[in-house]
C-alpha positions, 0 to 999 in steps of 0.5 A, spaced: 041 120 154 039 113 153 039 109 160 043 104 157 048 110 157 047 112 164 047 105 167 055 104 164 057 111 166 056 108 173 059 101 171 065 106 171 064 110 177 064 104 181 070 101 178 074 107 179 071 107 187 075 100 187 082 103 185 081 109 189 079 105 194 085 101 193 090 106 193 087 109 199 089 102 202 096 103 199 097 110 202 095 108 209 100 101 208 105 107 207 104 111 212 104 105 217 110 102 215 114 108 212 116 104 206 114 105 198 112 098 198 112 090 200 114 088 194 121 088 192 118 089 185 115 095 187 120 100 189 122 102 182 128 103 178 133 103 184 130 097 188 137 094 186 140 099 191 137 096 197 141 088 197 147 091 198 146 097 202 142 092 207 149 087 207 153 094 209 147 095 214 147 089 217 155 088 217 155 094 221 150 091 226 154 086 227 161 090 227 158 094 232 155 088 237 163 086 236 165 092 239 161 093 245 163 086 247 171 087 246 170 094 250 167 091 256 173 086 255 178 092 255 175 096 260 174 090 265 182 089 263 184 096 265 180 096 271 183 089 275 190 092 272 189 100 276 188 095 282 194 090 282 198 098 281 194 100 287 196 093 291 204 094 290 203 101 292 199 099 298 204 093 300 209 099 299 206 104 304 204 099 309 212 096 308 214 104 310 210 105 316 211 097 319 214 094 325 218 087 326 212 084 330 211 076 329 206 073 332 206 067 334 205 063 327 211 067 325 208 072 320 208 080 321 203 085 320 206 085 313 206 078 311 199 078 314 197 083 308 201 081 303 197 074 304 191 078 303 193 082 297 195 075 294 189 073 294 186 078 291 191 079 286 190 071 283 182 073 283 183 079 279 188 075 274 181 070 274 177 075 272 172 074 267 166 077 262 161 072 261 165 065 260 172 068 257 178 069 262 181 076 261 189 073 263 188 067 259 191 069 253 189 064 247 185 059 253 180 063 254 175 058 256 179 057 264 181 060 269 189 063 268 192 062 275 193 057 281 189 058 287 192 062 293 193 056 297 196 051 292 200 057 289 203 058 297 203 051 301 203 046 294 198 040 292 198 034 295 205 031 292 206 038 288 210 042 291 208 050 291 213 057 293 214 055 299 217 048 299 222 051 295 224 058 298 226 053 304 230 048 298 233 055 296 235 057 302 238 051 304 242 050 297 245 059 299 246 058 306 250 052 305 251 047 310 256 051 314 251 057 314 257 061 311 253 062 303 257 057 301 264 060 301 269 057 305 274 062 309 280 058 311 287 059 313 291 056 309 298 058 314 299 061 320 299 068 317 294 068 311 286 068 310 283 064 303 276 065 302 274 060 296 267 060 294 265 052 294 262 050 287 261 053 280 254 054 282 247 059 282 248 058 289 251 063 295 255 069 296 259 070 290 265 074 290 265 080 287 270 084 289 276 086 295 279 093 297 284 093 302 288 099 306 291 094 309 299 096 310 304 090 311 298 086 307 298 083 300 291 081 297 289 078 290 283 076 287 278 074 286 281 070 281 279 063 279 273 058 278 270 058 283 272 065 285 278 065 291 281 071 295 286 071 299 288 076 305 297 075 306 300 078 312 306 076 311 309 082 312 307 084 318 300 087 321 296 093 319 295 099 323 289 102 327 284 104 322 287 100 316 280 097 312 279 091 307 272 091 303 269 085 301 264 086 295 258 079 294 253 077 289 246 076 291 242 070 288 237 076 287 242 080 283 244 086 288 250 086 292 252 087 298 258 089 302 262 087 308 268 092 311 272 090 316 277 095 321 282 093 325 283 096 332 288 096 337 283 095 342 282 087 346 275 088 345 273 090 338 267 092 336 263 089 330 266 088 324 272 090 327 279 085 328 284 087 333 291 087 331 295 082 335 302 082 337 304 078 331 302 077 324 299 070 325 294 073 331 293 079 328 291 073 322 287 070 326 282 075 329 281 078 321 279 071 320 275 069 326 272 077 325 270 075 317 268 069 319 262 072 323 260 078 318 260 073 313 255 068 317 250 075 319 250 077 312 248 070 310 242 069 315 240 077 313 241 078 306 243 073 303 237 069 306 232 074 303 235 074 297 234 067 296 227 068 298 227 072 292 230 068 286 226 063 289 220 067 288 223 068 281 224 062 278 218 058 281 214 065 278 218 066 271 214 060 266 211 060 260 210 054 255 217 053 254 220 054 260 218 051 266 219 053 275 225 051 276 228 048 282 234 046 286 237 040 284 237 035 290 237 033 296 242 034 299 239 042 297 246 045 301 250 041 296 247 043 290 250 046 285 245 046 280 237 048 278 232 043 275 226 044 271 220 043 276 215 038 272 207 038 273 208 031 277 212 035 282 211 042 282 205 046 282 204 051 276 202 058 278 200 059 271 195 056 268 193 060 262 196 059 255 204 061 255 206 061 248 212 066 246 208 070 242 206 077 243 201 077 249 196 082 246 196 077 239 192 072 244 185 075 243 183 080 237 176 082 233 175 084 227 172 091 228 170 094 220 172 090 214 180 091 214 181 093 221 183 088 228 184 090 234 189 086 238 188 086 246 190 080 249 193 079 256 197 073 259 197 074 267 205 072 267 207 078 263 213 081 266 209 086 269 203 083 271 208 076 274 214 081 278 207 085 282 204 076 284 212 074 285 214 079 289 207 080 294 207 072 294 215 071 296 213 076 302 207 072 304 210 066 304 216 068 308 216 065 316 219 069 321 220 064 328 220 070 335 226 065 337 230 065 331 235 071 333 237 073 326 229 073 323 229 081 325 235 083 320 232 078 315 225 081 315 228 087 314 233 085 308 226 082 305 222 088 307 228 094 303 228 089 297 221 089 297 221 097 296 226 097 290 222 091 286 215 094 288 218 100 285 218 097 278 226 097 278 228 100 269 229 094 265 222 090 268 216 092 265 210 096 267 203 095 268 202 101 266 205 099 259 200 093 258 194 099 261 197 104 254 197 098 250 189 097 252 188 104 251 190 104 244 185 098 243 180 102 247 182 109 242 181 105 235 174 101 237 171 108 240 174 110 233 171 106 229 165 106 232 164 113 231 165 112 224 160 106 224 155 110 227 157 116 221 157 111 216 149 107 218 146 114 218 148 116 211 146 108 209 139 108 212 138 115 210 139 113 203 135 106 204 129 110 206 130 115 199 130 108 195 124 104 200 120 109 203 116 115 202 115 122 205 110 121 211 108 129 209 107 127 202 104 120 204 099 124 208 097 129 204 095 125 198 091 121 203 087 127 205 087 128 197 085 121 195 079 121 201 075 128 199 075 125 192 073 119 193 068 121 198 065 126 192 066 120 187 061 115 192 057 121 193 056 122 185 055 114 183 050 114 189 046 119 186 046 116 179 045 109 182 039 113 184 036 115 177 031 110 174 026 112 168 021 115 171 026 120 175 029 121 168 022 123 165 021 127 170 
């Protein structure tokens, strides 16, 4: 062998030591990194493969950050609604085991709690994650609900719940304190109760129902509706009973029944039966008269507190508080809409029409939005804040003689409404609303996860390399390359003299 020829064969040796050398690189970069190469040129045939499986990827992603976003939303939600539940049962609970105990600023144990339970119910309606108010509906930037203090007492030249309790009140009661009826006596023998106006406001005349012998009743006819009670015909007797039926400005009813008695000292809602028929009349007046005004400083006064309640709670975008009309508010015949100048509006979120739910929603996968909106004066959020403020904002004086009945009627009536009576929604319904919301995220979540699994699993087919292989060919590639630099260093060695020899 010439040594021109070893020289050459050596040239070789060490040019191949340079590729192994760098593909050993090569390996070790693979092994490090998991991916078959840094360049997109280098992945081979598939490489086109990889651009969409990375959109799909990263769409997932995103997907997935939506999704825990809006189930922290949804779960806060739940979790401030659980509690307005547990607040009406409480003030349910605390109404069942209370006493008519004022002190001396005219709030019972009650009230007192009610006032408390006020507050947090508005702080929960005032929940937020981050910078977005959960009952807010599509002003998810503020705050959804007044403050405790402007809501009850008003703002400066607003006027809050209970300026208008106390209009309402006058406008039922009425300047004669007789729920805007007028009893009369139209002859010596006859009784008229006429209700005073075509109005919102009083007592309304339902219905009568007489045992009355010698007596001839009609109505109520006529608008505003009259009855009228004739004993022409001689007096009743002993036992002998007439009903009267009334309409409350909340919507219940009440009854008054009155019995005549041959005794001179009748007992209550009883009249005695005088030596004639104009007597007799007089006393079933006097007696009526009486009933009638106990009924309105009680019931008819708690009702009032509740229709007040109602019509300063029951708002939205396109229907404002109302109010009563006036002064006079005991003339009153009709209700006015409160404007933002006089009258404050416990709502402050967005009130459109539409459905509550459709406020806020997410896209959670390419075709699927979830919907999970809540306005704080949905039916069943408003009827639990109504009912708990009119009891807050209700004052009971320890000389007012009829303020123990009155309390009582508020306190009865608060047992049916914190009841949820059928026809007014629950927050439960809202609560399984969410909880479909809730179902189809964790849904779409799992199948997130199945779907990212598959996708990476077959974007590492096309970009990475079997980290076993990976190491194997190292190992390989490494005993060659040592054999091989061990070889060329040995012929780098041999010069002419080392060859003759």
């Amino acid at each position: 062998m010439s040594v021109n020829s070893i020289s050459n064969t050596s040239s070789l040796m060490v040019q191949s030591l340079v590729n192994m050398r760098a593909q050993l690189d090569d390996l070790q970069r693979q092994l490090g990194t998991g991916k078959k190469s840094d360049t997109y040129a280098g992945i081979g045939l598939n490489r086109g493969l990889t651009v969409g499986l990375r959109a799909q990827l990263s769409a997932i992603g995103g997907y997935g950050d939506t999704i825990g976003t809006v189930a922290t939303r949804i779960s806060l939600a739940q979790t401030s609604l659980g509690r307005m539940s547990d607040i009406g049962r409480g003030l349910k609970s605390t109404i069942l085991q209370s006493t008519f105990d004022p002190d001396t600023s005219g709030k019972t144990t009650v009230q007192k709690t009610a006032q408390s339970q006020l507050d947090e119910l508005l702080g929960l309606l005032n929940s937020q994650v981050g910078d977005h108010y959960l009952f807010s509906g599509r002003n998810a930037g503020s705050p959804a609900v007044e403050t405790t203090d402007h809501i009850l007492n008003g703002d400066g030249s607003r006027a809050g719940l209970k300026q208008l309790i106390d209009q309402r009140n006058q406008a039922d009661l009425g300047a004669s304190g007789l729920g805007r009826l007028d009893i009369t006596a139209p002859s010596a023998t006859s009784i008229a109760i006429d209700e005073d106006a075509v109005s919102p406001f009083g007592f309304k005349l339902a219905s009568v129902g007489s045992t009355l012998s010698n007596a001839v009743v009609t109505g109520p006819s006529g608008t505003p509706a009259n009855v009228t009670i004739d004993l022409t015909g001689g007096n009743p007797s002993a036992g002998n009973k007439i009903q009267f039926q009334f309409t409350l400005p909340d919507g219940t009813s009440e009854n008054i029944t009155l019995t005549a008695t041959a005794s001179s000292t009748p007992g209550a809602n009883e009249f005695t039966i005088g030596g004639s028929a104009a007597a007799t009349a007089t006393n079933l007046k006097a007696a009526l008269t009486t009933a009638v005004g106990k009924l309105a400083t009680s019931s008819l006064a708690a009702a009032s507190t509740l229709a007040a309640s109602n019509d300063f709670f029951n708002i939205d975008d396109a229907n404002p508080p109302q109010r009563v009309d006036g002064p006079p508010y005991d003339l009153a015949t009709q209700l006015i809409d409160g404007t933002s100048s006089n009258t404050v509006s416990w709502y402050i979120g967005e009130g459109g029409s539409d459905s509550a739910r459709s406020t806020a929603g997410a896209r959670v996968d390419q075709s699927l939005n979830v919907a999970y909106g809540v306005r704080a004066n949905e039916q069943g959020i408003r009827w639990v804040v109504q009912n708990v403020a009119a009891l807050a904002a209700s004052d009971f004086s320890t000389s007012d003689p009829d303020a123990a009945a009155r309390s009582s009627a508020l306190n009865s009536r608060m047992m049916v409404n914190l009841d949820t009576p059928a026809g007014i929604q629950k927050i439960a319904t809202i609560q399984a609303d969410l909880a479909g919301a809730q179902t189809t995220l964790d849904a779409t979540k799992t199948r997130h996860q199945q779907v990212n699994s598959t996708l990476s699993d077959l974007l590492q087919n096309v970009e990475g390399v079997p980290q076993e292989q990976v190491g194997a060919e190292i190992l390989a590639l490494q005993t060659t390359l040592q054999a091989s630099m061990q070889t060329t260093a040995m012929l780098y060695q041999t010069s002419l003299i080392n060859y003759l020899k």
